[in-house]
ROMAR-332843 format. One record per atom (N, C-alpha, C): residue in three letters; x, y, z. Coordinates in pm, whole numbers, plus 50000, padded with zeros to 5 digits. Atoms other than C-alpha are relative to their C-alpha. Layout:
# ROMAR-332843
AlaXYZ...
# end
This chain:
# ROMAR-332843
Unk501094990949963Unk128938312282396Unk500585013550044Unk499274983549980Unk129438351182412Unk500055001850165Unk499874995749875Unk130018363182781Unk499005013550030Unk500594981849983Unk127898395382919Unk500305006350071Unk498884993149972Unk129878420983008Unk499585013550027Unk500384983849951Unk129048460883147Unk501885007749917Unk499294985650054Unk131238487382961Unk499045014050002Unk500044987849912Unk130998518083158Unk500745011149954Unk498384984950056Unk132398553683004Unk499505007250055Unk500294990349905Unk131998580883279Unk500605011949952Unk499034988250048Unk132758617183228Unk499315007250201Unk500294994449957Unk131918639883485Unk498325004750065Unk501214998750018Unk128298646783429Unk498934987150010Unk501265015050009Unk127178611583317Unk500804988849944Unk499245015650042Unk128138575583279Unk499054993849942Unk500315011550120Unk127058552782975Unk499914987750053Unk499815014349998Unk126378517083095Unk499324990749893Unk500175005250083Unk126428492282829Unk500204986550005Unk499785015149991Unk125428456282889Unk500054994349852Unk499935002450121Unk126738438782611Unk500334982449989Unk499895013749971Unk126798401482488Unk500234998949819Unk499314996850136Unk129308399582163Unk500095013450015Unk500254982450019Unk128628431882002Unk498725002349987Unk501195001050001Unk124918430082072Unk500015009650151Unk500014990649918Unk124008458882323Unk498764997250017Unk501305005449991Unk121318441282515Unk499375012550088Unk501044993149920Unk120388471182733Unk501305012050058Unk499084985949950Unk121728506882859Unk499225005150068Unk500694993349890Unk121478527183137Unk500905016050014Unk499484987649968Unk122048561183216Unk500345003550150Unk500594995649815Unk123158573783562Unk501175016149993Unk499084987049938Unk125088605583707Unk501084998749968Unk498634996649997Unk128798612783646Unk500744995550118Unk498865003349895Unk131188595483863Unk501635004049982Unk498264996950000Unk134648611183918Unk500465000750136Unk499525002149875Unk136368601084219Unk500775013450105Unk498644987549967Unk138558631484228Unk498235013650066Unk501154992549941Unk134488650584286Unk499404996550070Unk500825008549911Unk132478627184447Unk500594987850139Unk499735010549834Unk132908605184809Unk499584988349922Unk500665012549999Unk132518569584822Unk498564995450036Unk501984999149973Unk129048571584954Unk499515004349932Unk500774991650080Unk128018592784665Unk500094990349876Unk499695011950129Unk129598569184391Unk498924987750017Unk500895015449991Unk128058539184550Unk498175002050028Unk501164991550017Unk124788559984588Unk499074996149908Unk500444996850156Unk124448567284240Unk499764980649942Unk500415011350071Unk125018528984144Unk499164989350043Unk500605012449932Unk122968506684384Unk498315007550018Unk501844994450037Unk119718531784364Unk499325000349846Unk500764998950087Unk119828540184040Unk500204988849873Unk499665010950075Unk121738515483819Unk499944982350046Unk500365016649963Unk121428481384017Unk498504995449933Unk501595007950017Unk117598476783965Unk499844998849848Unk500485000650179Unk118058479983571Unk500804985649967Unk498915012450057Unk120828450083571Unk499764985750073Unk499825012549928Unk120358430583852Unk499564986549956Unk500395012650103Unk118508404383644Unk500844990549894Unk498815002850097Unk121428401583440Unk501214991850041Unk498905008749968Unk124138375083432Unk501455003949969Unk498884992350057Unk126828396983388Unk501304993550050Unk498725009149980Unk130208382783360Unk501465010850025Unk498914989950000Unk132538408783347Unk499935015150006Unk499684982550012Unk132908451183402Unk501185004749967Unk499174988450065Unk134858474383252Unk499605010650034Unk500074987249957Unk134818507483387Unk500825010049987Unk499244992850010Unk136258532583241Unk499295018350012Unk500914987849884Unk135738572283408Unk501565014249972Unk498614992349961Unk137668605283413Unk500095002150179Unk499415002249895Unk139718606183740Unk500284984550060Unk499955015349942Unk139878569983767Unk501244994949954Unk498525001050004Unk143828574283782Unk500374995650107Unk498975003949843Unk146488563784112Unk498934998650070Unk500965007349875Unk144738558584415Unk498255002849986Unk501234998650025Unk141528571084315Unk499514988249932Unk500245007850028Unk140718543684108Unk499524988350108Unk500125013249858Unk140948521484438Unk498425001450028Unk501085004449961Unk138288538884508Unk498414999649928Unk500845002150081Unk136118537584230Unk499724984550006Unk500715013450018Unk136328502284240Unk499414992350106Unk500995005449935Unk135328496784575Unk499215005750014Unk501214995950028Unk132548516684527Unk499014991249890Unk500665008150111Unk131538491784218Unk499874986450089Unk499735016649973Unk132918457984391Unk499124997250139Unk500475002649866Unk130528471284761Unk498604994249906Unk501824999850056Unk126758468384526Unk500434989449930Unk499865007350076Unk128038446484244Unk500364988250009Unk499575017149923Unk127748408484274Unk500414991549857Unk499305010350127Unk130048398383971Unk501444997349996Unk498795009449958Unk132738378383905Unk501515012650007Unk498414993950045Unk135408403383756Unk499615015850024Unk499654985150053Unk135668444283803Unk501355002150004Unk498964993650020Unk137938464783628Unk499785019449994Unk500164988050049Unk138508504183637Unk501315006049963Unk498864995450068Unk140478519483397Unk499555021250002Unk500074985450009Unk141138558483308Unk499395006249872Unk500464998050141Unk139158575383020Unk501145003949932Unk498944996350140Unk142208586782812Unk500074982649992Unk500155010950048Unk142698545482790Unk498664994749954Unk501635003750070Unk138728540882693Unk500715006749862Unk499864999350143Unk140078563182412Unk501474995749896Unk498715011950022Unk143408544982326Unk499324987349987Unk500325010950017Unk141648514182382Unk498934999849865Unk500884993250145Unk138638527782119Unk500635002949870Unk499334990350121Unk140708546281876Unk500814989249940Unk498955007250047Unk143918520481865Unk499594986750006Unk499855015750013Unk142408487681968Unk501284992350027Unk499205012549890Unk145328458782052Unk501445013149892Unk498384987650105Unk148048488081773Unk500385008250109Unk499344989949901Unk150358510381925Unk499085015949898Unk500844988850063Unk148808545481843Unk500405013450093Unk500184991549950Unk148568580681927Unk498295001550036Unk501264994849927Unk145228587882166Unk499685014950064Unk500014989749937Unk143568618482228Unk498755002850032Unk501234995249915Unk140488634682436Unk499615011949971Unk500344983849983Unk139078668482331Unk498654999550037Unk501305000949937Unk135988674882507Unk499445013550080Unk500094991349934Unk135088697882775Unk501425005750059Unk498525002349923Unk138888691882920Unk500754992949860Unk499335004550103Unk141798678882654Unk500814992250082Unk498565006449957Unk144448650682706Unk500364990849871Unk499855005650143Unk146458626982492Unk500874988950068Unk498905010949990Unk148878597782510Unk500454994849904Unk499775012350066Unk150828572082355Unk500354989950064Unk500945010749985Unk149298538782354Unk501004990949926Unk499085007350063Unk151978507782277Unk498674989649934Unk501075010050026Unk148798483582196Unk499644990650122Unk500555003049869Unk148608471582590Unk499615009950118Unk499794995549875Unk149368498882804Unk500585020849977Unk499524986250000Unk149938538182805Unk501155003950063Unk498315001749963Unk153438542982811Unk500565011150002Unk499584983549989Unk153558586282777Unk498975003150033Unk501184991550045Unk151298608782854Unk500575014350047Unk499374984550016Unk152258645282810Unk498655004950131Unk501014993849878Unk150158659083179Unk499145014049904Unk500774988650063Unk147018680283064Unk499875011750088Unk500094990849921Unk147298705283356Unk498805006049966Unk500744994049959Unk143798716183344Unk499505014849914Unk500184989550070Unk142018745483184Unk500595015549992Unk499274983750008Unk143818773383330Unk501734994549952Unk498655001750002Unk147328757983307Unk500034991849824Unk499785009650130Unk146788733482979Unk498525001049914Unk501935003250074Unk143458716282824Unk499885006449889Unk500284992250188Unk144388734782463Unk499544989349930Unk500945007750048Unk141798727882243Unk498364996450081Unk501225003449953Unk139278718282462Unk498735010949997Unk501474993149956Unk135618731082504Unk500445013450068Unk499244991849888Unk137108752382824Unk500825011849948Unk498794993350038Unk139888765082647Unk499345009349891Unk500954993050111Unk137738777082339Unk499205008650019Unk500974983649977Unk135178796082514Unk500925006250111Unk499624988649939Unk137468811782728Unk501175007149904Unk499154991850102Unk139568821782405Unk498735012149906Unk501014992450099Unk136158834082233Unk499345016150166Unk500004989949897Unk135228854382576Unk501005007350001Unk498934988550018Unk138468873382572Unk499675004849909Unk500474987850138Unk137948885082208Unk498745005050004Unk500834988949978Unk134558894782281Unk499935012250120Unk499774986149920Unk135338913782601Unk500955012449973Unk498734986750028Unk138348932482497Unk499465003749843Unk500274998050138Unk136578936482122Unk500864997949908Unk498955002150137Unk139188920281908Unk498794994249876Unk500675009450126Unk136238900481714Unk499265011149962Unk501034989050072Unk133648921681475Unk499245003250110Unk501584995949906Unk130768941181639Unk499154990949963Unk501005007649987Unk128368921581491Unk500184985750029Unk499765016249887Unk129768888981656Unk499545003050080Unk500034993449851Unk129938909181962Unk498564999250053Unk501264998849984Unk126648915881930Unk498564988750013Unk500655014150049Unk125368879881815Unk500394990750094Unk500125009649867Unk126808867482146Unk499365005550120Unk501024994749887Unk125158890882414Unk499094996749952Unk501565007750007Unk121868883782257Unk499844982349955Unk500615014250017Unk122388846282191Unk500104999250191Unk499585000049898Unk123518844782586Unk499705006350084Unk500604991549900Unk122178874082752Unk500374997550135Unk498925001349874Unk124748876282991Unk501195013049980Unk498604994149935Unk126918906883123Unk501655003849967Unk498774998549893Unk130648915983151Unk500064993850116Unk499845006649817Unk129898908783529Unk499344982850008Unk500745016150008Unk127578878183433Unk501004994450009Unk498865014550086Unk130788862183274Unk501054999050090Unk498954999949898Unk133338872883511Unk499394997950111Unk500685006949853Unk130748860883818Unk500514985049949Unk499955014550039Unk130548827083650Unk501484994449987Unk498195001450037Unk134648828583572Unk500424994750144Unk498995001149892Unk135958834883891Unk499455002750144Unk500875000749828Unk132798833084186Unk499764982649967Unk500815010549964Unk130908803084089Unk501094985149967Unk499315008849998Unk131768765984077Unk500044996749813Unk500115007650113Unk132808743283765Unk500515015149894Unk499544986650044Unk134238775983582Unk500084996349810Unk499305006250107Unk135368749683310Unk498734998249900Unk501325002150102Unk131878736583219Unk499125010749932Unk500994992150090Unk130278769383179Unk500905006649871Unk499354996850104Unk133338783282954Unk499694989649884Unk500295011750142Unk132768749582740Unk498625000349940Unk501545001050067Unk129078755182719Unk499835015249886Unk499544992150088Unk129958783582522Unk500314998649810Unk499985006350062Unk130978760682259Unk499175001949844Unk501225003050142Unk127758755482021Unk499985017149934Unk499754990050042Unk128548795581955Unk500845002149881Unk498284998250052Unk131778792081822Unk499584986949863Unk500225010950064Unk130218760481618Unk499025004849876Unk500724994750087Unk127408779981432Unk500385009649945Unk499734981850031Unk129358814081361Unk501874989249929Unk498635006850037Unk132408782781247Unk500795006749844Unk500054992950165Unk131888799580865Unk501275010949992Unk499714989050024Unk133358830480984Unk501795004850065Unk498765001950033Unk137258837880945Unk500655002650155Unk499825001749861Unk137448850381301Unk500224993550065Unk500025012749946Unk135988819781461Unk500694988149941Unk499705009050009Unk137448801081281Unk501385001250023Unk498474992249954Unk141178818681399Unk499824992150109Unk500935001949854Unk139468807681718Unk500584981649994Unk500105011550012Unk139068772081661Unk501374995649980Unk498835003250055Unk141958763381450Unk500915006150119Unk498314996749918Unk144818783381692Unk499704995050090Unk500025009749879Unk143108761281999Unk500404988649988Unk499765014850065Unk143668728181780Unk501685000349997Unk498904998850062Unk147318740981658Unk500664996750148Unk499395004149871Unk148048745082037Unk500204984850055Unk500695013249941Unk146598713382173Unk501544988249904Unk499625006450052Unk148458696181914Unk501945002149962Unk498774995849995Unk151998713981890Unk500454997150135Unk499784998949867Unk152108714982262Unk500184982750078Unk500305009049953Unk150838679482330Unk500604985249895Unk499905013950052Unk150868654182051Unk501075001149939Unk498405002350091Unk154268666481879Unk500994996450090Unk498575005749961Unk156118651782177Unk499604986749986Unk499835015850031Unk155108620182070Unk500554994949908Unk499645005250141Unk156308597081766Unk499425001749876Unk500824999050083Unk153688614081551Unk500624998349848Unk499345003650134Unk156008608181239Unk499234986049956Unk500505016650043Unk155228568581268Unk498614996950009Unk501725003449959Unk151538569781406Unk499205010049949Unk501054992450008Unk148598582981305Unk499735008450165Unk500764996149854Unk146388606581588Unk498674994349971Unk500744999750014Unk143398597681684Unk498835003150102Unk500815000349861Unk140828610481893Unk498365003550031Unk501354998449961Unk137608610682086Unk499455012450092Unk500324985649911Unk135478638082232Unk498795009749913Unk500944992350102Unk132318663582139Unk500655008649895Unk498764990050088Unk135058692382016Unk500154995649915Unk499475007250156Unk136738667881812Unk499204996149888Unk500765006350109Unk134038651181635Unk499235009949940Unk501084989650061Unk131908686281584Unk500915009449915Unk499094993350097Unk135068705181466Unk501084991749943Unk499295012050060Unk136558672681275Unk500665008349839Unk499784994350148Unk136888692480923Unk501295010750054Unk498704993749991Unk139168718581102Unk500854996050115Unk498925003249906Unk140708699781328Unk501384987949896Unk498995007350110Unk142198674981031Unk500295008449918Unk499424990650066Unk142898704680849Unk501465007250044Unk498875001249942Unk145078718081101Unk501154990850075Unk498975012449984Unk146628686481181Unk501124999849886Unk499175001650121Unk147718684080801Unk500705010649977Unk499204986450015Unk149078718280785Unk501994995450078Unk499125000949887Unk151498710081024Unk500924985150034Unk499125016750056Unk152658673980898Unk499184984950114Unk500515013949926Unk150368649581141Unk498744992949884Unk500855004750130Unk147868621680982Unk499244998650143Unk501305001549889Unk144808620481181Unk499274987349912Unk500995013050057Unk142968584381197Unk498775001850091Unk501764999049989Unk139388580981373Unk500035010250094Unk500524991449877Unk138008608881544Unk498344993250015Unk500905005849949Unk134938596281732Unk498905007650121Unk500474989249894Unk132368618981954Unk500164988150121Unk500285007349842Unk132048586982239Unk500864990649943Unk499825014949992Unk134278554782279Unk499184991149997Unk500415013149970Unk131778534982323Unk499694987349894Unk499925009750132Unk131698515981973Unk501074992449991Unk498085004250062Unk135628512381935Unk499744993450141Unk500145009049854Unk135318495582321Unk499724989049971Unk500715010650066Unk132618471182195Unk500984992249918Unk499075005950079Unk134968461581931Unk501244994350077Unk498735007049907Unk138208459082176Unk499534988450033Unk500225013749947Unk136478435582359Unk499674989349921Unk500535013050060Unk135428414282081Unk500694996949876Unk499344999350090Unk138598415881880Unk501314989150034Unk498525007449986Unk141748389081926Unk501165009650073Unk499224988949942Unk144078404882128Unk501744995249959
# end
């Protein structure tokens, strides 16, 4: 008889819960973003005993999986007693989202894993356990490729005017926002990262044009020269999860191949390739 099991993929914003029994996804819930490294223990356990308990509690759940960004070294501790104070089941586990996408992408294989999203990271994945990971230092220091990194590469060329006028022009009126707007939001307000990434769907519709697409491609080339060529990429495929990746998939395996890597699944969410881990021979 199948077991029923919670697989949990958290980002920042919002966590996926996915009661599952096999690969039958008997019911999902949405709740808030848990990242330990933002939120208190009172806020974590908040979010799951108001808003996510009353959708499950009926449920004979046998096992969790929780996987979250910041749910690295000691933080993790406390992600999980934030799960293990509300939750009356037998087993929790919390893992780190770069392993949701190692575990997704590679399954029980050794592999190259990677994250482009709002934030970028990567590893290599032996088929148990993440055994490198090249540190993503963050949007100002690292995170090439990412969301972050992209609109604050497409904001420079429109403030200093390296891109056409009529880009220039086709982003103040999609945005209707400032010089000062952009540099308030940069370097007053909070989250600096998310609004540079929301930037994004710009850079995605104007993708046609040889500019943006300079844009795109030299964030990928980075990300990937910088990050995944200190791995064994000769022997492994890459493969990775994330909105970035999966929306700019055509030039992100383009510039992979330029440059001698083989790219295997890119995926916008783990949460399919998960499903499968768990219900695969290990």
């Amino acid at each position: 008889m199948d077991h029923t099991n919670i697989i949990a993929d958290s980002g920042s914003t919002k966590t996926d819960w996915m009661v599952v029994r096999g690969e039958t996804v008997i019911r999902s819930v949405s709740t808030k973003g848990m990242n330990p490294y933002f939120q208190s223990y009172d806020e974590i356990r908040d979010e799951i005993e108001r808003v996510l308990m009353p959708e499950i509690k009926d449920l004979p759940v046998d096992t969790v999986y929780f996987y979250g960004a910041g749910c690295v070294f000691g933080k993790a501790g406390t992600m999980w007693r934030a799960l293990s104070s509300c939750m009356p089941f037998p087993e929790i586990h919390v893992y780190s989202d770069l392993l949701a996408a190692a575990h997704s992408t590679c399954g029980h294989k050794a592999g190259i894993a990677c994250i482009i999203g709002t934030g970028s990271n990567s590893c290599f994945y032996d088929g148990h356990e993440i055994v490198k990971n090249i540190p993503p230092l963050g949007f100002i220091l690292g995170d090439e490729g990412s969301g972050a990194m992209l609109g604050r590469m497409l904001v420079g060329d429109v403030l200093k005017g390296i891109i056409s006028k009529p880009l220039q022009d086709a982003f103040f009126e999609r945005f209707r926002m400032t010089q000062a707007d952009i540099l308030d939001q940069v370097y007053q307000k909070p989250f600096p990262n998310r609004f540079l990434a929301s930037l994004s769907p710009f850079l995605h519709d104007h993708s046609d044009e040889p500019e943006i697409r300079r844009i795109i491609a030299g964030g990928f080339h980075s990300f990937l020269t910088r990050n995944v060529m200190q791995y064994d990429y000769e022997e492994y495929p890459v493969n990775f999860v994330g909105s970035i990746a999966r929306h700019y998939e055509a030039i992100l395996r383009e510039t992979a191949a330029a440059i001698g890597l083989r790219t295997g699944e890119i995926a916008e969410s783990p949460a399919k390739g998960l499903i499968g881990y768990y219900n695969n021979a290990r």
